[in-house]
N, C-alpha and C positions, 0 to 999 in steps of 0.2 A: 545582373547575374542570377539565373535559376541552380542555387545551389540549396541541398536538402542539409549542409552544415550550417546557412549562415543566413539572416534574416537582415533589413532592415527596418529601423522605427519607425519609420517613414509610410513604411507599408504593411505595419505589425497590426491585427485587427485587437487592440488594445491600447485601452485610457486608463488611467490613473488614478486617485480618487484622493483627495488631499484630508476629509474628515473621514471618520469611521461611519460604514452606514449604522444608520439608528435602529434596524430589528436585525443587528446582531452583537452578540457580548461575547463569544469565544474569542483567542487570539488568532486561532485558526484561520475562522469566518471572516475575521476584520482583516488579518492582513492578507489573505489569497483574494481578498475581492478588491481591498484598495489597492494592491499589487498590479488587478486584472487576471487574476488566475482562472477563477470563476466566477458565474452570476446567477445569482438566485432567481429561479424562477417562482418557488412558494416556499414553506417550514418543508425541510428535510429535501429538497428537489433542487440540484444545481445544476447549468450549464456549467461544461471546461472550454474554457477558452485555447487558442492556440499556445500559449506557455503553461495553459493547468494541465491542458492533454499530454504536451513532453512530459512533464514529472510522470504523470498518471502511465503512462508507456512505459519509462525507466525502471521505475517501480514494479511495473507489470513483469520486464523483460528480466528484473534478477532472477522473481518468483519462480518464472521460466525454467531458468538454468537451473537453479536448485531441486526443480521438482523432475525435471529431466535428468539430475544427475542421481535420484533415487529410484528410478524406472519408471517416473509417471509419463503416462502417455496423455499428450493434450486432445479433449473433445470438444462440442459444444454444445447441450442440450436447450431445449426451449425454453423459453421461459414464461408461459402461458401452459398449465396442467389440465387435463381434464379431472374434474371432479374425484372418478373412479378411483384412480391410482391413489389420490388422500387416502380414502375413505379403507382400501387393504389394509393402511394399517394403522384407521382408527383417529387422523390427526386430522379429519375434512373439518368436525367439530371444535376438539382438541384444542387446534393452534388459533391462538383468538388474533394474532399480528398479520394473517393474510388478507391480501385483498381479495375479495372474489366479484365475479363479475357474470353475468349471462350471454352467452352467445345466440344464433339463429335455432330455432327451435327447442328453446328453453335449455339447451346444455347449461352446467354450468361447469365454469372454469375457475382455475385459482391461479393468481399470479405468482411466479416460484419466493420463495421466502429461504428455501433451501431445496438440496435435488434430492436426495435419497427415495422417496418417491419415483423418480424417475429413472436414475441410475442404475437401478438394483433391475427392472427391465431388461434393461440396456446390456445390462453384467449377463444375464441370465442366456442370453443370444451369442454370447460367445464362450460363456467358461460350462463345458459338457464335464472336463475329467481332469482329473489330478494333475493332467500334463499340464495346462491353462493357468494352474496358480504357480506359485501365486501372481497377482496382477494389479497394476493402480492405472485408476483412471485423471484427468484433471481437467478442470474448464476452468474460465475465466470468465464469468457472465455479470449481467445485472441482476441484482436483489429487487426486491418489495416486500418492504415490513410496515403494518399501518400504527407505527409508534404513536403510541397515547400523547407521548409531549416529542415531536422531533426538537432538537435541541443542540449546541455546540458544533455549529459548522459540520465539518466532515465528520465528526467522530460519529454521529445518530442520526443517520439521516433515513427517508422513508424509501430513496431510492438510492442503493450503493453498489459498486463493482466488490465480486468477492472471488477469491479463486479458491475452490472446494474439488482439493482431494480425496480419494475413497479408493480404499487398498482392499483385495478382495483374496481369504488364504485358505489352506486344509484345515490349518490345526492352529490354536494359541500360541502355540510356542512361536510360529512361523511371525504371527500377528504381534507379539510383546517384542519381537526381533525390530519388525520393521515399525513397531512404533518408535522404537530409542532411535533409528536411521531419521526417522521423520520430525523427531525434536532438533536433532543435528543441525538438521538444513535447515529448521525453523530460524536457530540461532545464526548461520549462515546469512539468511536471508535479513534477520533484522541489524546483523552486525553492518551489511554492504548499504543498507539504505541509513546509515549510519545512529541507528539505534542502540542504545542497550537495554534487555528486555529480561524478565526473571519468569522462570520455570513456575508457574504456581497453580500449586495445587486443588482442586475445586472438587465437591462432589460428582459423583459420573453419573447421579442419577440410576437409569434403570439398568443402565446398560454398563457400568464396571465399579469398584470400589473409588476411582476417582480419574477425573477425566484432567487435562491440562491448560489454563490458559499461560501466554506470552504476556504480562504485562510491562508497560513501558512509566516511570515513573514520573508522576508529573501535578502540578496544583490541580488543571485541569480536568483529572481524572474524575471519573464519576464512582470508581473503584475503591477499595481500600484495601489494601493488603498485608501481610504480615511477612516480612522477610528476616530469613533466617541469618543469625549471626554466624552459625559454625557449618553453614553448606556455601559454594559457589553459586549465584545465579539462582537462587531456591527461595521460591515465597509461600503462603498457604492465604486461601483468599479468607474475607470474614465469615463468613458460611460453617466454610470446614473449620473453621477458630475456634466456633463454639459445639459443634461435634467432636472434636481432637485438638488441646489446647496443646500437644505435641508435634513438634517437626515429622513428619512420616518418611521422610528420610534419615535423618540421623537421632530422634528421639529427643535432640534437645527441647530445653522452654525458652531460650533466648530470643525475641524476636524485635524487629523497628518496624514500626505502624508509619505506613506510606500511604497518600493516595494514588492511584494508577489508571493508566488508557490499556484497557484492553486490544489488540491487534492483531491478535491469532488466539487460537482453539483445537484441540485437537481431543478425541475422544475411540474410547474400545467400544464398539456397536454392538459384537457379537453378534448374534442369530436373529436380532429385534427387526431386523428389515428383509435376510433372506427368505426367515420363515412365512412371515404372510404373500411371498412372492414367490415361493418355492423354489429358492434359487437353491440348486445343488448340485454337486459332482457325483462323479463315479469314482471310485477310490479303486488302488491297484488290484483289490481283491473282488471290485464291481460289484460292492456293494455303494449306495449312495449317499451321501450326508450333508447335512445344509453347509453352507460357506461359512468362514468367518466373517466381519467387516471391520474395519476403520476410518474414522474420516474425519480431515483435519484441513481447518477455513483460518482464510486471513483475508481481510478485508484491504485490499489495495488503497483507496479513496480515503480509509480508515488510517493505511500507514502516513499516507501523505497529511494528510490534518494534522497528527502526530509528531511526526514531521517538523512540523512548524511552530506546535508550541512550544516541544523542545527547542529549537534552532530560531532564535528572534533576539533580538534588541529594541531600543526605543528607536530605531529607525526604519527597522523593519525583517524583513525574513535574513535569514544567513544558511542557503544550500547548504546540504556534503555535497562536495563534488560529484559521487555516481549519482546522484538524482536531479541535478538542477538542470534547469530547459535548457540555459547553455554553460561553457566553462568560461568564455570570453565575453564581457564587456565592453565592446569598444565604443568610447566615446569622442567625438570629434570639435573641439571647443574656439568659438568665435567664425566669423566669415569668412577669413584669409583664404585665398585660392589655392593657395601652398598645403595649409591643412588641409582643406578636403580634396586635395588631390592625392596626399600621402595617405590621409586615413581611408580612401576608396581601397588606394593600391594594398593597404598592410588587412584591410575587410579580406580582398580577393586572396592572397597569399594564406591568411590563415585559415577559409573554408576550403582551399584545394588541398591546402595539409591534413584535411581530415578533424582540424580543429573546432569546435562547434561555436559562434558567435553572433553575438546580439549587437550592432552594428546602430548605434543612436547617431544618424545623419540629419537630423532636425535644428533647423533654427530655434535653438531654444537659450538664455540665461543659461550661465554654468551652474549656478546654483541651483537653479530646479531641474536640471540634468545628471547632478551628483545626488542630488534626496530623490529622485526617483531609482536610481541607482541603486542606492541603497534597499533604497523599500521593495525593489523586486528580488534582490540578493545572490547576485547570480556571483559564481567564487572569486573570479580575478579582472577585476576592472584596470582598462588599459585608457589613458587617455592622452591626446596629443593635442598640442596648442603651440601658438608661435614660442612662447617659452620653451617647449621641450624640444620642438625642433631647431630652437637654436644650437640644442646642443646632439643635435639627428639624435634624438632620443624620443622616448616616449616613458611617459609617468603608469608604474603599475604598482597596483594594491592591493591585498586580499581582503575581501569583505569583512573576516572576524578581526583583524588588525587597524591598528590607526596608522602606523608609519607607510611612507609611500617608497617607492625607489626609480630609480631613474636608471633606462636598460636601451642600450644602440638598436635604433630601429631594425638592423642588419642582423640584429640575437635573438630577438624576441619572440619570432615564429619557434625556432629551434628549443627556445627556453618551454614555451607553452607547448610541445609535445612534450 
């Protein structure tokens, strides 16, 4: 069956890996590569395999909806710059994590690290007059950053997916509007890939009194943060701790020192990128004024590592269900022809339901059919053996649970929508 719900093992281009590789220490790294998720090609540089790519997609497709439900229009810009466009606004030198490279008659190029560079172009070609704002753009691209030490699986890597919005307005006011819209759906978007992440505070740098990151709390974290006892979801990174030992939301001193994974960012640009671009409208009185900006990144590849350190045991990963490559495990246990005739037919019946399943039709030991199981962690393993079909039943389990149950083959499909 060529169905795009339902795979089997059989013909899954994925193995297994029973020891942790030896040049990685993250939890991330170790369990998405012994899982098969991905595979290292050098420090900071992965292939996704066909079950890393499903999460990597899922994950792609919440950010989607969230950023479409705040007016973002999806684009795609390149990710190879010419020199010039750095150099407007002084970061060709500047940013020391770019790669650069030479092209056919000594151009030189930079591999994108970030777009604002290019965007602000891109903005300038279509927003003429007051009408045009306000406006947000959004891609989804690959990154290159030449990190001094890449490190901890997905979280640092030198090559990452990041999807970078950039909101384009008349006036502040318009701009602080749609910033509070754009933490929303931040929160949105990390609650669905089942994160909880805290609002925290960071210096803004040149461009505002303070810019925002998402942190997600965790050992792994390379962060430390300060979270606030008397706000919701509200931290201040160690940075702004020793500039303002006050909450800047509510003024308290009460705080709990946490390590954190950073996985989103968002910041007020202001005029720092239109003005060397001369991006400006015509206002209703026709005179002209530079634009506002904002722009606000989350690293998808970054959520997924995240992901995992959160969601693990000594067995292995444990999906939320909107992210995992599938929702069904079905597993088919010993020779009998009885079973793999039932577990073909309950494979076919749950991919035409629209049901997504992972279909392990392998001669394999039950026991290293159940620990591989485990270790890929996909939410509800359903498994069938002459014991369960004695009783036309089938054995199912939720990954983060130990007890199992036993459910009439004839329920099952209907149960799992």
């Amino acid at each position: 069956m060529k169905n795009s719900n339902g795979v089997k093992q059989s013909q899954l281009a994925n193995k297994t890996l029973r020891e942790a590789p030896k040049d990685e220490e993250s939890v991330n790294a170790i369990l998405l590569t012994r899982a098969g998720f991905i595979d290292k090609l050098g420090a900071g540089i992965y292939s996704f395999l066909p079950l890393g790519l499903r999460v990597l997609r899922k994950i792609e497709n919440i950010i989607r909806q969230e950023m479409a439900a705040i007016g973002g229009q999806e684009i795609l810009m390149p990710a190879m710059h010419p020199k010039e466009y750095w150099e407007k606004t002084g970061r060709w030198e500047s940013l020391d994590v770019m790669f650069k490279l030479k092209g056919m008659g000594d151009k030189d190029y930079g591999l994108g690290s970030t777009h604002e560079e290019i965007v602000t172009p891109v903005a300038k070609k279509v927003i003429l007059s007051y009408k045009d704002l306000p406006m947000a753009l959004f891609q989804i691209q690959t990154k290159f950053r030449n990190e001094a030490r890449a490190k901890s699986g997905l979280l640092r890597g030198r090559e990452f997916s990041m999807k970078d919005l950039y909101s384009f307005h008349a006036d502040q006011k318009d701009l602080d509007q749609y910033y509070e819209q754009a933490t929303e759906a931040y929160f949105k978007v990390f609650t669905r890939c089942g994160l909880k992440t805290y609002l925290t505070a960071a210096s803004g740098g040149s461009f505002s009194k303070y810019s925002h990151e998402f942190q997600v709390v965790s050992p792994a974290g390379e962060d430390t943060i300060f979270i606030c006892s008397n706000c919701e979801n509200f931290a201040i990174n160690k940075e702004i701790k020793v500039e303002n030992p006050k909450c800047p939301q509510c003024g308290g001193m009460g705080f709990e020192e946490a390590k954190a994974i950073e996985v989103g960012n968002i910041f007020k640009l202001g005029t720092r990128f239109s003005e060397p671009f001369e991006l400006k409208f015509k206002k209703e009185d026709g005179q002209e004024d530079l634009v506002i900006m904002g722009c606000y990144g989350i690293g998808p590849s970054r959520v997924m590592g995240a992901i995992v350190e959160i969601n693990n045991d000594d067995k292995g990963i444990i999906w939320p269900e909107s992210v995992a490559p599938y929702k069904v495990h079905l597993l088919a246990l010993g020779d009998d022809k009885k079973v793999k005739k039932t577990a073909d037919e309950l494979y076919e019946k749950l991919a035409e339901a629209n049901i997504e399943v992972l279909y392990d039709d392998r001669s394999l030991p039950a026991g290293a059919k159940f620990a591989e199981a485990d270790l890929i962690g996909i939410p509800y393993r359903l498994v069938i053996s002459e014991k369960t079909l004695a009783k036309d039943s089938v054995e199912l389990k939720k990954r983060y649970k130990e007890e199992t149950e036993l459910i009439k083959i004839d329920k099952i499909v209907e149960m799992m929508k």
